[in-house]
C-alpha positions in Angstrom: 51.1 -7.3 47.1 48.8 -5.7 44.7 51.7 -4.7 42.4 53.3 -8.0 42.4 49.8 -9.7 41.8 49.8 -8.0 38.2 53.5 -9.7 37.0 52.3 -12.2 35.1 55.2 -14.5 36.0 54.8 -14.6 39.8 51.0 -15.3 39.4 52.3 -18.4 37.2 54.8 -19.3 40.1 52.1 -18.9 42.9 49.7 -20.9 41.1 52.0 -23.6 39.3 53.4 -24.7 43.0 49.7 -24.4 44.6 47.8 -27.7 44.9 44.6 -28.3 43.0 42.6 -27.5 45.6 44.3 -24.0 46.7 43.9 -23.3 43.0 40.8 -23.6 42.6 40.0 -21.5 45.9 42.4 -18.4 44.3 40.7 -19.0 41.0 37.3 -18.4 42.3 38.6 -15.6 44.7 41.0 -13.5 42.3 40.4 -13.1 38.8 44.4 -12.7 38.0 44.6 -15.9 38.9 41.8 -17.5 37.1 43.5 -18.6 33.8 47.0 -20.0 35.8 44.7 -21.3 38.3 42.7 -23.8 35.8 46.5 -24.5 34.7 46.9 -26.1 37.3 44.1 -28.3 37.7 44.0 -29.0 34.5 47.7 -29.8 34.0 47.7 -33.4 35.2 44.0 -35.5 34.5 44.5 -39.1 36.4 40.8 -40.9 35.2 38.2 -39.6 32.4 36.3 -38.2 35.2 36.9 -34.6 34.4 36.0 -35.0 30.5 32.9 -36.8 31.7 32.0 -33.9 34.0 32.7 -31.4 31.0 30.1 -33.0 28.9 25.8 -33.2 28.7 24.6 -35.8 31.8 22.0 -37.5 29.7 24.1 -38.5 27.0 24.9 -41.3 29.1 23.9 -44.4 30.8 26.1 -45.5 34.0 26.6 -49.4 34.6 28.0 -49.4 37.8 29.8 -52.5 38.9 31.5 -54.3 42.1 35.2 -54.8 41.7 36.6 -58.0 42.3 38.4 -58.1 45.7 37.3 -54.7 47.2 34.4 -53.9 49.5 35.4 -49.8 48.8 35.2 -49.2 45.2 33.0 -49.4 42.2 33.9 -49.5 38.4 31.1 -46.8 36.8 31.2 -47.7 33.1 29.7 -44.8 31.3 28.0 -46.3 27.6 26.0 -44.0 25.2 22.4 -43.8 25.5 20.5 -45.2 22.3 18.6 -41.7 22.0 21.6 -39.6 21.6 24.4 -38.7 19.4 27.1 -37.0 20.7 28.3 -34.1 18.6 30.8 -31.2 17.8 29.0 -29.0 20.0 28.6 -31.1 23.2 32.6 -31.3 23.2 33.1 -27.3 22.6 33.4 -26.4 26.1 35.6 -28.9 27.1 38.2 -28.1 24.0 37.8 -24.5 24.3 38.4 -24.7 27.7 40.2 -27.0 29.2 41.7 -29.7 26.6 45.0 -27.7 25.7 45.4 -27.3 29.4 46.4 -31.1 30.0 50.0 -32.2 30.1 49.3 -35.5 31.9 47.1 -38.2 30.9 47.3 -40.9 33.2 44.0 -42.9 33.7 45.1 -45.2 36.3 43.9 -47.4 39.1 44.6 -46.6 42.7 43.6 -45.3 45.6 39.6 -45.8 47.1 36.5 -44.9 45.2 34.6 -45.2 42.1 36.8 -45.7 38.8 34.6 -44.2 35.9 35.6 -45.7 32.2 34.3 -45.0 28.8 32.5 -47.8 26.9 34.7 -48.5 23.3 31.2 -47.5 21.7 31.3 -44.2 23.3 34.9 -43.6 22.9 33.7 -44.5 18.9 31.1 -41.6 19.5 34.1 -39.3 20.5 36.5 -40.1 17.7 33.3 -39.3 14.9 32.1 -36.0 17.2 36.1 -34.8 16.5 35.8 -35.5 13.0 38.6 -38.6 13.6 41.0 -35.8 15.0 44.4 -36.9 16.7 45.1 -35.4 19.5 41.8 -33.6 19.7 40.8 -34.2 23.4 44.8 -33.0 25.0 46.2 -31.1 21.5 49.5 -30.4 24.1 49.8 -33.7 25.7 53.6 -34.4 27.1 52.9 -37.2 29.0 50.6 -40.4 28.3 50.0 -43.6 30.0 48.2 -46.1 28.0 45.5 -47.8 29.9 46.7 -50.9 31.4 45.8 -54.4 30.5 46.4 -55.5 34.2 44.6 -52.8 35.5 42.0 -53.1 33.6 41.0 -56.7 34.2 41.5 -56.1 37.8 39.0 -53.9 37.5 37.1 -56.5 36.2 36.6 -55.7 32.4 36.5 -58.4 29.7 40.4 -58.4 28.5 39.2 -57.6 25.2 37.7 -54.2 26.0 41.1 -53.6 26.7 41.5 -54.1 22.5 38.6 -52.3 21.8 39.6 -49.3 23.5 43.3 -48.8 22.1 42.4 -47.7 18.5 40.3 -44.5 20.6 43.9 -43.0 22.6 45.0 -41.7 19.4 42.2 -39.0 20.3 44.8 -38.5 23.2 48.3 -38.8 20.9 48.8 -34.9 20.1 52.3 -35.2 18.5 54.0 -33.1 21.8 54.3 -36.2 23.8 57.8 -36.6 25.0 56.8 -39.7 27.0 54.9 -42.5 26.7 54.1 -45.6 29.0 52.5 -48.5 27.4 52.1 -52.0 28.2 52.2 -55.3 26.4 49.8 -58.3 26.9 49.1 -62.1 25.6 48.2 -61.8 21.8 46.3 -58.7 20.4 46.3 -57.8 17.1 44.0 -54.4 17.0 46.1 -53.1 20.4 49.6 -53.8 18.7 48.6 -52.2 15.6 47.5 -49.1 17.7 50.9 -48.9 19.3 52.5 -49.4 15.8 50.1 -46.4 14.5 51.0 -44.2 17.3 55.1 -44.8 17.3 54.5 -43.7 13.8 53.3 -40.1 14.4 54.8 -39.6 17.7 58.5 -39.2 15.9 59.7 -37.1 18.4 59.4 -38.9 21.5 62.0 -38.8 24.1 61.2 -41.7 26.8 59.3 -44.8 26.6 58.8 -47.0 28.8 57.5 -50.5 28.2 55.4 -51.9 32.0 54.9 -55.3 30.5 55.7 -58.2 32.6 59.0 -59.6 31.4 57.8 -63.0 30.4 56.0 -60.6 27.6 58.3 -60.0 24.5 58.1 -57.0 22.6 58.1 -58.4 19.1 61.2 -56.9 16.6 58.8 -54.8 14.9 57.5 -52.8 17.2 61.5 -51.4 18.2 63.5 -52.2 14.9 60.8 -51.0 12.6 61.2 -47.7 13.9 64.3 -44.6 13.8 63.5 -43.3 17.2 65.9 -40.2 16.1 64.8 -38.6 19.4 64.2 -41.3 21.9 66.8 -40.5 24.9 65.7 -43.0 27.4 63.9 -46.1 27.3 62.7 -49.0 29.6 61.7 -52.2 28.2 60.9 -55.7 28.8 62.0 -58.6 27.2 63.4 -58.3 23.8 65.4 -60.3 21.1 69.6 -59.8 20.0 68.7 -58.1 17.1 66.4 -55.5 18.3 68.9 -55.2 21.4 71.8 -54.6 18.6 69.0 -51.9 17.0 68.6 -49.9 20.1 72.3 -49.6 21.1 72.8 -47.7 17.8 69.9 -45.2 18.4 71.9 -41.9 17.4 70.6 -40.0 20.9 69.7 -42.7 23.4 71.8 -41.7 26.5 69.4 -44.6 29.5 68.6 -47.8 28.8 66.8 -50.2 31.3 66.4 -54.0 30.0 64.4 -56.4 31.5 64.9 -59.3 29.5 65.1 -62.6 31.5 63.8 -64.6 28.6 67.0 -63.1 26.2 69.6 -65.1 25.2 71.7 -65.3 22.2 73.2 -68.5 20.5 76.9 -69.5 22.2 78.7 -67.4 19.0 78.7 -63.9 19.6 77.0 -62.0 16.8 79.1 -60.9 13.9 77.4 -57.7 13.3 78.1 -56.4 17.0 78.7 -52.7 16.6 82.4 -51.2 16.3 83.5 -47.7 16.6 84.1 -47.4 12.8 80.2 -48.2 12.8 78.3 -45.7 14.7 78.9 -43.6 17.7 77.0 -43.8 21.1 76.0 -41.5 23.7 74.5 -44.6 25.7 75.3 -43.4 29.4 73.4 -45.3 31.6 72.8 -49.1 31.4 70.6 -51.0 33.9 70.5 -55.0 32.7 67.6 -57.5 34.8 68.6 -61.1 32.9 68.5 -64.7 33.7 72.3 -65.4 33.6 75.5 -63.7 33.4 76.2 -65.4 30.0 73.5 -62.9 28.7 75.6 -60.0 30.8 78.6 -60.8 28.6 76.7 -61.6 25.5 75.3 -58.0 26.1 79.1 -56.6 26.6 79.9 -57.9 23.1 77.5 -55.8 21.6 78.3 -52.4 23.1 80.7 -50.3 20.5 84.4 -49.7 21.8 84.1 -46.3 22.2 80.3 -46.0 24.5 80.4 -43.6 26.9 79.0 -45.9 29.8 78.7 -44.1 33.0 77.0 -46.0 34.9 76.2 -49.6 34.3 74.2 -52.1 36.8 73.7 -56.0 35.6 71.7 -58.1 37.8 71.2 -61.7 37.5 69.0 -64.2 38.6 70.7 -67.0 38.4 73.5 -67.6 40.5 77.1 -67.9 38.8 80.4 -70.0 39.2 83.8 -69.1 39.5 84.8 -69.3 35.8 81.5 -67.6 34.3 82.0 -64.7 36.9 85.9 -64.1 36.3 85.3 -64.5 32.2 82.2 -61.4 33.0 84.5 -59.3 35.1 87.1 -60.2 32.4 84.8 -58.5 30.0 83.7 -55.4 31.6 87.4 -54.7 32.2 87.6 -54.7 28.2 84.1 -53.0 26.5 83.9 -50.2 29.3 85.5 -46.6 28.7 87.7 -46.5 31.4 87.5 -42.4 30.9 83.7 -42.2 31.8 82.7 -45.3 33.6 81.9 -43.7 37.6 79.3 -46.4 38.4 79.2 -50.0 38.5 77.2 -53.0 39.7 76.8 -56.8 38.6 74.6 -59.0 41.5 74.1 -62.5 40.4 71.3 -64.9 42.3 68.7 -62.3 42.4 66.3 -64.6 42.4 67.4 -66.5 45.3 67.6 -69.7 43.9 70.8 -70.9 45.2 70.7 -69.0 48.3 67.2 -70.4 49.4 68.5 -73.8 48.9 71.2 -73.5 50.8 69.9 -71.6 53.5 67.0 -74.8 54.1 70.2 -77.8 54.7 72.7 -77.7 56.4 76.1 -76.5 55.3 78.0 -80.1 54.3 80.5 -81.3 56.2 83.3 -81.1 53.8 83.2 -77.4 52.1 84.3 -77.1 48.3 87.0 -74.0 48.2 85.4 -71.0 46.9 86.9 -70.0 43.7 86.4 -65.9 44.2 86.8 -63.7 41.2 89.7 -61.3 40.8 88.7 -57.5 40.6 91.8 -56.4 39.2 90.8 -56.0 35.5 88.9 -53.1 37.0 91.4 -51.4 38.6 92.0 -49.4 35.1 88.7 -47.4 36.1 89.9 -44.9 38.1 87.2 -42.6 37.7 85.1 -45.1 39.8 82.8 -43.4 42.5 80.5 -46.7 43.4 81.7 -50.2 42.5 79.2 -53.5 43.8 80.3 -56.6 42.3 78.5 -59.6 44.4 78.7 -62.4 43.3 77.8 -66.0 44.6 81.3 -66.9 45.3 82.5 -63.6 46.4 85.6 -61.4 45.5 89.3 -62.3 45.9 90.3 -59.6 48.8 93.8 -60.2 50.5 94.9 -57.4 52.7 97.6 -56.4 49.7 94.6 -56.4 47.0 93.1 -54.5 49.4 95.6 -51.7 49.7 95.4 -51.0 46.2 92.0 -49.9 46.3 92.4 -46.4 47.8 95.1 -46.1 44.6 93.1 -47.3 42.0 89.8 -45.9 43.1 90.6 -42.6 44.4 86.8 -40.8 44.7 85.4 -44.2 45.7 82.3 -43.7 48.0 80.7 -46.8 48.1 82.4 -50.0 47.6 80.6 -53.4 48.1 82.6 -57.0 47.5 80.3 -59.4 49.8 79.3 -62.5 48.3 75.6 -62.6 47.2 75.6 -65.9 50.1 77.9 -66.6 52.9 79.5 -69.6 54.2 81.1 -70.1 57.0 85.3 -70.1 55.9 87.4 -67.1 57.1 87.8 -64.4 55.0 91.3 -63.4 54.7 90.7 -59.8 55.9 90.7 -59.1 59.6 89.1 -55.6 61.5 92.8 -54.2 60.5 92.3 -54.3 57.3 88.9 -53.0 57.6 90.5 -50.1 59.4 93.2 -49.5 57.4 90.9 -48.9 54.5 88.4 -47.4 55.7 90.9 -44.6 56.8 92.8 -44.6 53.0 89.7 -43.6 51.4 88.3 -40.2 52.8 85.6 -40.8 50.7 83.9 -43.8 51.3 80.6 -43.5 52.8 78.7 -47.1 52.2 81.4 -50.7 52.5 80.5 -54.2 52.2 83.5 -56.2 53.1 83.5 -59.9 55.0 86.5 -60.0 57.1 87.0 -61.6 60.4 86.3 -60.1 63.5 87.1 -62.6 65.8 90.7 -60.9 67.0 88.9 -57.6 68.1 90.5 -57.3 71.7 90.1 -55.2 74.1 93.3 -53.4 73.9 93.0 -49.9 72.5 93.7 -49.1 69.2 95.1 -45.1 68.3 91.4 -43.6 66.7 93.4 -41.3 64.4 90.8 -39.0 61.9 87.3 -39.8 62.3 86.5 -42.3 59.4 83.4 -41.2 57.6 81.8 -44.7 56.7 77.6 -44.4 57.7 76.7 -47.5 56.4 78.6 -51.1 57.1 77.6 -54.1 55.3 79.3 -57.4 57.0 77.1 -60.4 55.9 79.1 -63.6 56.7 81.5 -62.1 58.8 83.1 -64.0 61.7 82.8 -62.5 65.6 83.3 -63.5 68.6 82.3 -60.7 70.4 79.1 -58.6 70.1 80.5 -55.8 73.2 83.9 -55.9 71.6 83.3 -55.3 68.0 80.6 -52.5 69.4 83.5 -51.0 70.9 85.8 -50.7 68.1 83.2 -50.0 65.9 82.3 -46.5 68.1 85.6 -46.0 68.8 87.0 -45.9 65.3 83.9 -45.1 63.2 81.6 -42.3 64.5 79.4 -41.5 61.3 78.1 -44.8 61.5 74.1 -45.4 61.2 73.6 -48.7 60.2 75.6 -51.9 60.7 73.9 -54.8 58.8 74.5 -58.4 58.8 71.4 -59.2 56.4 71.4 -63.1 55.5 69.0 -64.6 52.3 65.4 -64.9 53.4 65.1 -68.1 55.2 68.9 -68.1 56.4 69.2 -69.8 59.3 70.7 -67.8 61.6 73.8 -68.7 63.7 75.4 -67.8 66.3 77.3 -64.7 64.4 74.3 -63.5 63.3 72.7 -63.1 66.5 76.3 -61.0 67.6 76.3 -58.8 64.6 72.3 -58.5 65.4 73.4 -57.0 69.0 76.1 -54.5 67.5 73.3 -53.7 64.6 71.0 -52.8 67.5 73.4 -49.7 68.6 73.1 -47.8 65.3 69.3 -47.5 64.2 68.9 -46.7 60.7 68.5 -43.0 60.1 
């Protein structure tokens, strides 16, 4: 043990997979592990706590404060006693020390106890003791997490200390962050020019993510005034077309998450959408949150023929029609690269708009026919592993579109076609067709098919090779027996841990509900 304790690179491991408080036993009971040990503790600082601890007590005086809401915690808001001027020397042993330890800076608000916060006046006092230095208190910074607005005034501080504290974090910007999280909020000058000042020097960042509410847009300049040479993945709030058309021709961005439910382009698509002859992408990933699926297709427009989509999720607050949907489907059929596309998703009536309302009346006594969207502009994708395509009035699936699936989407393992909310027609698939699919597609591990489960009898049915489906999504589905289906469901699909028959909150359950509730109740979610 002695021998191995002296290779510097298992001392690192030991200590780098120790929690803080094992480290700081072995650093105060073995030497060798003193300097890997203080690694460690130092490597992620949540709260300015430890820099407070590093420097002289009577420099400050402590304004402790209730917190609005909670009977457990305190907010201890540290400001700089009149008498003292804080100075090179005070901060030597915490940069000497401890500063180019910290890879994290997260100053966040959870948990229990007392939340302890720098007065802008005595982050002022650190900037001048550093001699204006950026980066000086974490010179190897990776990660940073601008304080939060919302935090922040939960805490119960004046939203404009939130302003007078931004200019200070570039004492936290070393230029070796690779990630940044920052948040947006109302209108505030000094705290947008900060951001704009720190995007500046950090050139080299790789993700950012934006936590602002999405009602908050992030104005133009702030993303199109800016290269981002090395930005790979970003996650932002709502935005406008022409910073949207700026960021799908960043040279490395490979994940992009939008939450824009405020976007929304005028009814011509834009002229200067890109086009393979103008710039290449390495866009990979592409998670949309919008208000409508006009926005989804708007969005299509602008990706260049020849992205490299793998995976791409839309969802939709709104609820869509017939003709919207088909023209959408229609559309990812034609911008995707059928050669890398393995993942796809597009959910409209997140919000549950449509769904509430409908779940609070009664279905009418004359239904209007559905007009369900056809999938079979999709069938080109055969690369496909995961397809879920719910939309408010469902999916065409006849048993013969049906049989085409384990053809056309060969390595499918989850496969979801329910309608985002059900009536009460038949579907046109019965537990045949379920069967017969379920056994084409070796696969398949996760479906979400309606079909009718009413002609489940109890004459056997030749099991064949186990079918490896664990999950079974059926909302909507017609059944006329709960001991039956249970039955057949055992018999012909063993893997299974979860049937679900979820409806839209406040869905008033009927009488299939309650049947698929009683067949649910065999397979407990694992």
């Amino acid at each position: 043990m002695e021998r191995c304790l002296q290779i510097p690179e298992i001392v690192a491991a030991i200590s780098c997979y120790s929690t803080k408080k094992s480290a700081f036993s072995m650093a105060l009971t073995c030497r060798t592990f003193l300097e890997p040990s203080l690694d460690n503790i130092w490597r992620n600082i949540y709260s300015f706590a430890p820099l407070l601890a590093c420097l002289p007590h009577d420099l400050w005086k402590v304004e402790v404060r209730p917190i609005p809401g909670s009977k457990s915690s305190t907010l201890a808001l540290y400001h700089l006693n009149d008498d003292h001027i804080l100075t090179p020397s005070d901060l030597r042993r915490y940069r000497d020390r401890y500063a180019y330890r910290i890879k994290v800076f997260f100053p966040r608000v959870a948990g229990r106890g007392q939340y302890k916060f720098l007065t802008a006046k005595s982050l002022q006092a650190l900037w001048l003791a550093t001699d204006s230095e950026i980066g000086a208190l974490s010179p190897r910074l990776e990660y940073f997490v601008w304080p939060s607005p919302t935090d922040l005034t939960g805490l119960g501080l004046d939203p404009g200390y939130v302003e007078e504290i931004s200019p200070f974090m570039s004492l936290f910007l070393a230029a070796s962050i690779s990630w940044m999280v920052f948040e947006l909020f109302g209108t505030s000058p000094l705290h947008m020019a900060s951001l704009e000042c720190a995007f500046r020097r950090l050139s080299k960042i790789k993700k950012l993510i934006c936590a602002s509410p999405q009602s908050v847009r992030v104005p133009d300049a702030l993303i199109s005034g800016y290269s981002w040479d090395y930005l790979e993945d970003l996650t932002l709030c709502d935005t406008s077309p022409s910073a949207m058309r700026h960021i799908l021709s960043l040279p490395r961005l490979t994940s992009l998450d939008l939450r824009a439910c405020n976007l929304s382009f005028t009814s011509v698509i834009p002229e200067n959408a890109l086009t393979s002859g103008e710039g290449d992408s390495i866009l990979q990933r592409l998670h949309i949150n919008v208000a409508d699926v006009e926005t989804v297709i708007q969005i299509l427009e602008l990706l260049p023929s020849n992205n490299q989509l793998r995976t791409f999720k839309a969802t939709v607050l709104k609820s869509t029609t017939g003709s919207v949907a088909q023209h959408a489907i229609n559309t990812l059929g034609t911008k995707l690269n059928t050669a890398t596309l393995k993942k796809l998703t597009l959910l409209d009536d997140e919000e549950g708009t449509y769904g509430d309302a409908a779940a609070n009346a009664d279905e009418p006594l004359d239904l209007e026919l559905c007009d369900p969207a056809d999938i079979t502009p999709l069938y080109g994708f055969s690369k496909l592993e995961k397809i879920s395509i719910c939309l408010r009035e469902g999916i065409r699936t006849t048993p013969k579109e049906l049989a085409r699936i384990p053809c056309v989407w060969p390595n499918i393992y989850h496969l979801n076609l329910l309608p985002t909310f059900p009536t009460s027609q038949t579907p046109t698939l019965d537990h045949m067709d379920l069967l017969d699919l379920a056994r084409a597609c070796p696969s398949l591990e996760d479906l979400g098919l309606r079909f009718d489960a009413t002609q489940i009898s109890n004459v056997p049915i030749p099991t064949g090779t186990p079918i490896p489906i664990r999950f079974l999504r059926v909302d909507g589905s017609p059944i006329s027996s709960a001991t039956r289906t249970a039955a057949f469901l055992r018999a012909h699909f063993p893997a299974l841990v979860d049937v679900n028959a979820v409806y839209p909150c406040g869905f008033q359950a009927n009488l299939w509900d309650r049947r698929w509730a009683h067949v649910g109740g065999n397979y407990p979610l694992i």
